[in-house]
Kinemage of the C-alpha trace (Angstrom):
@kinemage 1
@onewidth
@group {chain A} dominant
@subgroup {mainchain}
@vectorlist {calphas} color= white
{ca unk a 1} P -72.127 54.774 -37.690
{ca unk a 2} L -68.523 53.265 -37.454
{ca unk a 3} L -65.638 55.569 -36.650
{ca unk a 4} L -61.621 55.469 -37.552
{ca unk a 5} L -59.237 57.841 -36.786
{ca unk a 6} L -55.725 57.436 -38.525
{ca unk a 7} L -56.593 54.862 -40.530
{ca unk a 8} L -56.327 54.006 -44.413
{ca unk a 9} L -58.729 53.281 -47.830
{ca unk a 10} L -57.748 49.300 -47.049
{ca unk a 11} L -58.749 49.289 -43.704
{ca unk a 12} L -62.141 51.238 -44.596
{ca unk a 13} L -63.307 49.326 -47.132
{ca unk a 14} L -62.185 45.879 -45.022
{ca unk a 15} L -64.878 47.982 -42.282
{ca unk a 16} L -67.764 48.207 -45.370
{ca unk a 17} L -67.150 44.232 -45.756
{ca unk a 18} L -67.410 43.231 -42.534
{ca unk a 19} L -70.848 45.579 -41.660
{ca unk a 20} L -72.059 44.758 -44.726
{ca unk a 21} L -71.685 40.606 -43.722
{ca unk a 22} L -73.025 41.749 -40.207
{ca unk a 23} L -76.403 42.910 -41.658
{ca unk a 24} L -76.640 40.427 -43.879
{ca unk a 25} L -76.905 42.365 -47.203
{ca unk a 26} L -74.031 41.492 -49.694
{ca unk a 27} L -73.012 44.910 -51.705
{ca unk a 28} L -73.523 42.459 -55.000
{ca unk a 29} L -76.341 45.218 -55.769
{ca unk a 30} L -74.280 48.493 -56.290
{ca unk a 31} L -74.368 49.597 -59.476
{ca unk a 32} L -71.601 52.133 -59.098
{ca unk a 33} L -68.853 53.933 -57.044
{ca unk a 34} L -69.585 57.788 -56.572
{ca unk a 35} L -66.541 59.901 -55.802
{ca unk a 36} L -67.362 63.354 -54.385
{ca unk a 37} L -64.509 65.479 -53.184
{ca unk a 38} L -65.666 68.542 -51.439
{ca unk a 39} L -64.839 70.998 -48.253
{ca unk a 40} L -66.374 71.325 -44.660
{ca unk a 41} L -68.739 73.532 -46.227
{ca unk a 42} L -69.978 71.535 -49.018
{ca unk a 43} L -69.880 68.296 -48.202
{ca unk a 44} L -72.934 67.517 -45.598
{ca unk a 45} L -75.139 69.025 -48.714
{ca unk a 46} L -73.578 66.886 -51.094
{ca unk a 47} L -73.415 63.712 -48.826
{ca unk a 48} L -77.130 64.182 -48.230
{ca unk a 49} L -78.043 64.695 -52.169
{ca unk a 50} L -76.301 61.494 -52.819
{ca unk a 51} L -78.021 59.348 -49.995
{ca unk a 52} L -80.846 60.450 -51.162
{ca unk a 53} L -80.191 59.477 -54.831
{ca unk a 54} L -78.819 55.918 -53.488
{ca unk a 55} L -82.654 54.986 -53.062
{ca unk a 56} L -82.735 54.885 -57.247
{ca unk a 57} L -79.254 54.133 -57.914
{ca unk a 58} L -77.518 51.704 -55.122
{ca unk a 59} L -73.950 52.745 -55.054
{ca unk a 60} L -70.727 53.543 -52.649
{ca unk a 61} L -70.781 57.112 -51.517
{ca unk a 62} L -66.979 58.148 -51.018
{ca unk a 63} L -66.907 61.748 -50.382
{ca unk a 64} L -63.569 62.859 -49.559
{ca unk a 65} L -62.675 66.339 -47.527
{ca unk a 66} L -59.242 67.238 -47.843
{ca unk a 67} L -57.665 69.386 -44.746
{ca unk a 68} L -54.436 70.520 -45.727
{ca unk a 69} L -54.139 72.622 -43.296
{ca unk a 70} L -54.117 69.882 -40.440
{ca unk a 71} L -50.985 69.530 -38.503
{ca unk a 72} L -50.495 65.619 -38.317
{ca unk a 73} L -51.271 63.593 -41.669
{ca unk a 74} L -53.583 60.767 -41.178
{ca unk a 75} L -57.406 59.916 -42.436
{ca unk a 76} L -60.081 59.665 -40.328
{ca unk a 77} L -63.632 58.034 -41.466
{ca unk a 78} L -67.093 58.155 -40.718
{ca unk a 79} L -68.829 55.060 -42.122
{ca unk a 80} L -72.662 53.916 -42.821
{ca unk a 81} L -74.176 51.392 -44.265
{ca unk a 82} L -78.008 50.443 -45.044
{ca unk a 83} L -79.992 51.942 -42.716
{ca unk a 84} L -81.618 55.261 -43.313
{ca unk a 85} L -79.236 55.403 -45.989
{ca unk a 86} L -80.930 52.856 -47.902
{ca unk a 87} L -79.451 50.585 -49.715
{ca unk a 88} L -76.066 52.424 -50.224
{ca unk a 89} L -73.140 52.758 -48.468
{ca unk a 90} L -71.045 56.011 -47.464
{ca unk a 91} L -67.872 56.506 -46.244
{ca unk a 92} L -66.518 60.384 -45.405
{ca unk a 93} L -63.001 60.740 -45.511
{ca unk a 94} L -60.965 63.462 -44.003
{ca unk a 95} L -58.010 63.656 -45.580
{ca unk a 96} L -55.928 65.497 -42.711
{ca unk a 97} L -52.268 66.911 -43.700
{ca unk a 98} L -49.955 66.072 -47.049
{ca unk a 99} L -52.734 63.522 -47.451
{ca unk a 100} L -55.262 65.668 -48.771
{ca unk a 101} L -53.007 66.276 -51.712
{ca unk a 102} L -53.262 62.685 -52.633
{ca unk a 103} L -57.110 61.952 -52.653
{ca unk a 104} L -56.644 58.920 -55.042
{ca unk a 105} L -54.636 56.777 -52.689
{ca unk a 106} L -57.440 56.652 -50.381
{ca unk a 107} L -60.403 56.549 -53.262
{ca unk a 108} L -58.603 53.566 -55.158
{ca unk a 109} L -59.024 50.607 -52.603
{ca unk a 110} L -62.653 51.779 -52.116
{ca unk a 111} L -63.780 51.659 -55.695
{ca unk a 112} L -66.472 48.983 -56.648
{ca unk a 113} L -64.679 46.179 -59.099
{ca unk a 114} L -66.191 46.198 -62.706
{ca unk a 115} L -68.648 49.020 -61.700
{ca unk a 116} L -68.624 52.352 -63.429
{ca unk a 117} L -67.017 55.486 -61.382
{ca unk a 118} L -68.538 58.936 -60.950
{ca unk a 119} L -66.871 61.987 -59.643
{ca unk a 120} L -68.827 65.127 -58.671
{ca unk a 121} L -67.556 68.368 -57.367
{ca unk a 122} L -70.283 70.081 -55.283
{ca unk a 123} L -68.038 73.069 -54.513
{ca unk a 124} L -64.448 74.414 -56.279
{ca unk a 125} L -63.578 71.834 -59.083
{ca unk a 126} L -60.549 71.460 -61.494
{ca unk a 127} L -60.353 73.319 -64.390
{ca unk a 128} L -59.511 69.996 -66.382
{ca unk a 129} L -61.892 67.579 -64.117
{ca unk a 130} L -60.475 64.208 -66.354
{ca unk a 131} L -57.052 65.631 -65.766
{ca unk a 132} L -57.516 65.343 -62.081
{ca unk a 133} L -56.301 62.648 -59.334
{ca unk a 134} L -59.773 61.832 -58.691
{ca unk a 135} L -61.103 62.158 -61.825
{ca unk a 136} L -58.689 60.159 -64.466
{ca unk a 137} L -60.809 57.322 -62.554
{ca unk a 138} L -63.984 58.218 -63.171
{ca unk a 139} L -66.200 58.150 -67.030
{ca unk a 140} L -68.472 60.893 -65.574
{ca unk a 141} L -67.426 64.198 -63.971
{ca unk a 142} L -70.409 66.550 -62.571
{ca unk a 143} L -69.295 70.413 -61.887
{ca unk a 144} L -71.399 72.999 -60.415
{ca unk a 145} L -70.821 76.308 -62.502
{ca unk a 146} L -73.579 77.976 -60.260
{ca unk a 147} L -70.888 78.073 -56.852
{ca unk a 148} L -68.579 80.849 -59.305
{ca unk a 149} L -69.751 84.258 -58.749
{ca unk a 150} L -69.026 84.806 -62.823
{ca unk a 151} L -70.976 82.691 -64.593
{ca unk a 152} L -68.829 83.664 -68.127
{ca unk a 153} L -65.645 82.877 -66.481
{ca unk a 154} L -67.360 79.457 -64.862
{ca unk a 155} L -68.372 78.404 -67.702
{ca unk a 156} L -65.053 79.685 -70.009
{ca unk a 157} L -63.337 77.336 -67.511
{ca unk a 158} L -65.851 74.440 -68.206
{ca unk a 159} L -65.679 74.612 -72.191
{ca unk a 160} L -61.561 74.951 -72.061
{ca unk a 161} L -61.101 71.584 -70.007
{ca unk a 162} L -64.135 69.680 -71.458
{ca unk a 163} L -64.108 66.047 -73.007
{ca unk a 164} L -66.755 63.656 -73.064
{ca unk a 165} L -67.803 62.739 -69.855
{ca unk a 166} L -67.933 65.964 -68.567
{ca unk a 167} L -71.317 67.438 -67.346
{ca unk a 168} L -72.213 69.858 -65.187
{ca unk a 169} L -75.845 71.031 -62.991
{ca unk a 170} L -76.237 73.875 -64.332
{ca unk a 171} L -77.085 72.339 -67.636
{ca unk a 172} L -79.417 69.645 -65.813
{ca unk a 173} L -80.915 72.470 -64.459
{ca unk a 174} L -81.963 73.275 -67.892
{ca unk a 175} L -83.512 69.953 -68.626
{ca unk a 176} L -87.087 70.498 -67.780
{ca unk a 177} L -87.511 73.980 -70.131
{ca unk a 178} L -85.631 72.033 -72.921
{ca unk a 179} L -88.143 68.991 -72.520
{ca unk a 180} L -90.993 71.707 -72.823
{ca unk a 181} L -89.699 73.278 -75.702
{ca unk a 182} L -88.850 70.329 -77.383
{ca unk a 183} L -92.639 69.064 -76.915
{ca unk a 184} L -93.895 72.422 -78.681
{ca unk a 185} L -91.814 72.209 -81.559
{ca unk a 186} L -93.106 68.620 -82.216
{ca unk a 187} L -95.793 70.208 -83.973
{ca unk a 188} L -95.217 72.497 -87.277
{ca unk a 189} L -93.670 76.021 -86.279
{ca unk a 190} L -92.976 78.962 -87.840
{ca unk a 191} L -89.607 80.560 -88.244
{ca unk a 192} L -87.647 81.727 -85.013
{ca unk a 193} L -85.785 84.768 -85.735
{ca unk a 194} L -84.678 85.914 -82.275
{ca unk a 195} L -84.882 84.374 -78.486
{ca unk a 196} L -84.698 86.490 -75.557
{ca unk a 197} L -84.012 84.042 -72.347
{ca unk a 198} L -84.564 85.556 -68.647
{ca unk a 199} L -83.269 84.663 -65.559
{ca unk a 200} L -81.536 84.704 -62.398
{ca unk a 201} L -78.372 86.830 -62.256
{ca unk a 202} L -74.940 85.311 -62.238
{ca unk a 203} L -76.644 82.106 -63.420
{ca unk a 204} L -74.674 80.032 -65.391
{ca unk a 205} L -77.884 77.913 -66.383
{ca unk a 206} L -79.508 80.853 -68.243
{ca unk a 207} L -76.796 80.983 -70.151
{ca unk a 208} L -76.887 77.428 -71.506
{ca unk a 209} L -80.237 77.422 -71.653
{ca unk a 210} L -79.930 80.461 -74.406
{ca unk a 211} L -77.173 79.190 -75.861
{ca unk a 212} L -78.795 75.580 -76.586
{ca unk a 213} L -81.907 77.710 -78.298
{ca unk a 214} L -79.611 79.915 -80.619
{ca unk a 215} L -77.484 76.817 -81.656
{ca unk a 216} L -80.581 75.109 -82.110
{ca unk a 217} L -82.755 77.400 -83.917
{ca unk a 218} L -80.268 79.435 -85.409
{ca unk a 219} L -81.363 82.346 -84.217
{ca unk a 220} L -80.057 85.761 -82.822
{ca unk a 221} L -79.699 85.641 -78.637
{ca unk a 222} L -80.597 88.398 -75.677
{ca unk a 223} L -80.204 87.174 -72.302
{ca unk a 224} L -81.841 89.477 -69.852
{ca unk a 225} L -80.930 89.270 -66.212
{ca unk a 226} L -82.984 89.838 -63.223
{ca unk a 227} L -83.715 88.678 -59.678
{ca unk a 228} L -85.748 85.622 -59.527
{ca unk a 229} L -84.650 82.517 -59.192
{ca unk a 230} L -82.961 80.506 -61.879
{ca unk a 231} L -84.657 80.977 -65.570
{ca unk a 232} L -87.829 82.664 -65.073
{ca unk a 233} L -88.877 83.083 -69.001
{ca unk a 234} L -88.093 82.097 -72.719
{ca unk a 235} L -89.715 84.200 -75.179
{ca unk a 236} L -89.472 83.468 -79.074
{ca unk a 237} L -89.734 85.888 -81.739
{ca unk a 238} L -91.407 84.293 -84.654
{ca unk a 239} L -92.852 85.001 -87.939
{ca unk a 240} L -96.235 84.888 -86.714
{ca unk a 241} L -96.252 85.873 -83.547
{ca unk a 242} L -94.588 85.825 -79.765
{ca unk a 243} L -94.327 82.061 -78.176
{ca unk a 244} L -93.236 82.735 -74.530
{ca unk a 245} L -92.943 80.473 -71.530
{ca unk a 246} L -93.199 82.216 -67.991
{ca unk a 247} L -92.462 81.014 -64.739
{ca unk a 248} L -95.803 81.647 -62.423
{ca unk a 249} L -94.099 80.463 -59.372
{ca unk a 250} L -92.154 77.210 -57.933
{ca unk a 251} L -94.073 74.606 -59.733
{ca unk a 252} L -95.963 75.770 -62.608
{ca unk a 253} L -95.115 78.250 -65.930
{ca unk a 254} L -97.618 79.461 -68.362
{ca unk a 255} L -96.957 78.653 -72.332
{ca unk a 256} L -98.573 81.489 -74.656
{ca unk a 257} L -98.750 81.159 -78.453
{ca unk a 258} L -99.740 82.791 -81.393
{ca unk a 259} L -103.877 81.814 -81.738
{ca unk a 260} L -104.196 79.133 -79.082
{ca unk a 261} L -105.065 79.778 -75.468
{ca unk a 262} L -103.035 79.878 -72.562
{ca unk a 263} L -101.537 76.282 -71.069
{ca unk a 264} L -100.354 75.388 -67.599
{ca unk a 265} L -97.317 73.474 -67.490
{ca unk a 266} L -95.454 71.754 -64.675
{ca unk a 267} L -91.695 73.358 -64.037
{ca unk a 268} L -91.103 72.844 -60.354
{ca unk a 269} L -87.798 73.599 -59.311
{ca unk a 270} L -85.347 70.683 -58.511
{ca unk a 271} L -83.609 69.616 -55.828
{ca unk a 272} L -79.774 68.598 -55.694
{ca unk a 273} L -81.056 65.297 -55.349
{ca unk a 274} L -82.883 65.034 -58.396
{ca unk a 275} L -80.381 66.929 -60.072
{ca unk a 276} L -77.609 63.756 -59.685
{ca unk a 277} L -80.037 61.339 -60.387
{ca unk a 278} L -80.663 62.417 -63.816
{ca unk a 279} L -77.027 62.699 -64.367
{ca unk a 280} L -76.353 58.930 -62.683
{ca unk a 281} L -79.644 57.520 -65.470
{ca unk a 282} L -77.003 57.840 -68.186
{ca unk a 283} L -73.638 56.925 -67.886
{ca unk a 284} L -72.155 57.455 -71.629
{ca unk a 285} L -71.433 61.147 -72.399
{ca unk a 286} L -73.889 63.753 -72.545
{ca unk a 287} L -73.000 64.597 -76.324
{ca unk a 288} L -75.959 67.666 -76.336
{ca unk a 289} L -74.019 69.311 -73.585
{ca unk a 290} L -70.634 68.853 -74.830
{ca unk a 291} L -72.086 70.495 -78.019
{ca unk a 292} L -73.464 73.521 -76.615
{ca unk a 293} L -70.584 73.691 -74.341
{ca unk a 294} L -67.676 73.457 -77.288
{ca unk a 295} L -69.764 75.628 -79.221
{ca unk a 296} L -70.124 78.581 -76.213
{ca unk a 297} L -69.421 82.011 -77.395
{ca unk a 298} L -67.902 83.682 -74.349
């Protein structure tokens, strides 16, 4: 790990260059520049989530930690590259003083030329993320509703300052019970005439999850809360019966539908990790999310 205290973006990324010309391994192989600005709490977590997505999507971790409350403005960096971090490169950034009120100075000399630009907010995020010094830079912008302790208002906040580009977790979170629904209704269905959707409480994710099956189905919507983790069942009132999907633990839910016998199905909860990995696959806008999420009734 390389070390500078009161330093600046130019002289960091002149560091990257030279370590990267010391191992031998040109940076010719990023694919793009990930912004993450995030707090003393949050930012280890979301360091380590990123590293560990670098090993599918090679790209320049910058996560930046304003300190505002410093008394002497200057930034201070912590730099690795390769290594255990694969074939990445990060650079944390504490942005001590007025600095920290100016994260772009410092994030603009370290962005990858003619490389796309992500910016993710692990913690407290903007309400307008493309409005933002860090992210009028970047085409994607990932939120975390779940960190507000009202998922409504997280969520009201989300669908007031979205454009495309936008996305947040708590709708990747969703992904895997919308790719098992979607697989059912490849085959004929009857009508769906009301959806009850279970889950954790205060999570925002059971809330787009519900909302996504209304919207699509065009049906009427009860969202039942309890204490489990995340969504723990969908159940669809049909004409002919009761389909319902029920988490049975960690890894595995249990489909049941009208006439046909139980099924297994894999549903294992997701790591951070995995999370910005399936955001960092696509790089154009997530157009299903921005519908569900301009189309919220809150």
């Amino acid at each position: 790990m390389i070390r500078l205290e009161n330093t600046s973006g130019g002289a960091v990324a002149a560091a990257i260059s030279a370590e990267r010309r010391r191992i031998g391994s040109p940076a010719t192989g990023m694919v793009l520049t990930l912004l993450i600005l995030a707090d003393e709490d949050t930012q280890a977590d979301a360091t380590d989530a990123a590293v560990a997505t670098a090993h599918q999507h090679p790209m320049r971790i910058i996560t930046l930690i304003p300190r505002p409350d410093a008394r002497h403005t200057k930034l201070d960096a912590e730099i690795r590259v390769g290594g255990d971090d694969g074939p990445g490169e990060v650079a944390i950034l504490r942005l001590r003083g007025e600095l920290a009120n100016y994260p772009n100075s410092v994030a603009v000399p370290l962005l990858l030329p003619d490389t796309p630009v992500v910016a993710y907010w692990p913690g407290d995020s903007p309400a307008a993320p493309s409005e933002s010094l860090i992210g009028r830079h970047a085409q994607r912008r990932i939120t975390d509703a779940s960190n507000f302790s009202d998922p409504y208002e997280a969520l009201r906040i989300r669908k007031t300052g979205y454009i495309p580009g936008d996305s947040d977790l708590a709708w990747a979170r969703c992904t895997q019970w919308r790719s098992v629904l979607a697989a059912i209704f490849d085959a004929p269905m009857s009508n769906v005439y009301n959806i009850r959707v279970s889950g954790e409480r205060n999570n925002p994710s059971v809330i787009l999850m519900g909302a996504w099956l209304s919207q699509s189905l065009g049906a009427s919507l009860e969202t039942i809360w309890d204490d489990t983790i995340a969504i723990s069942a969908v159940e669809l009132d049909m004409d002919d019966g009761v389909l319902s999907i029920t988490r049975v633990d960690q890894k595995t839910a249990t489909i049941r539908r009208p006439g046909l016998a139980d099924q297994q199905v894999s549903l294992p909860h997701r790591s951070t990790s995995a999370l910005i990995a399936e955001e960092l696959r696509r790089l154009d806008p997530d157009d299903m999310y921005g519908l569900v999420i301009s189309k919220l009734d809150l």
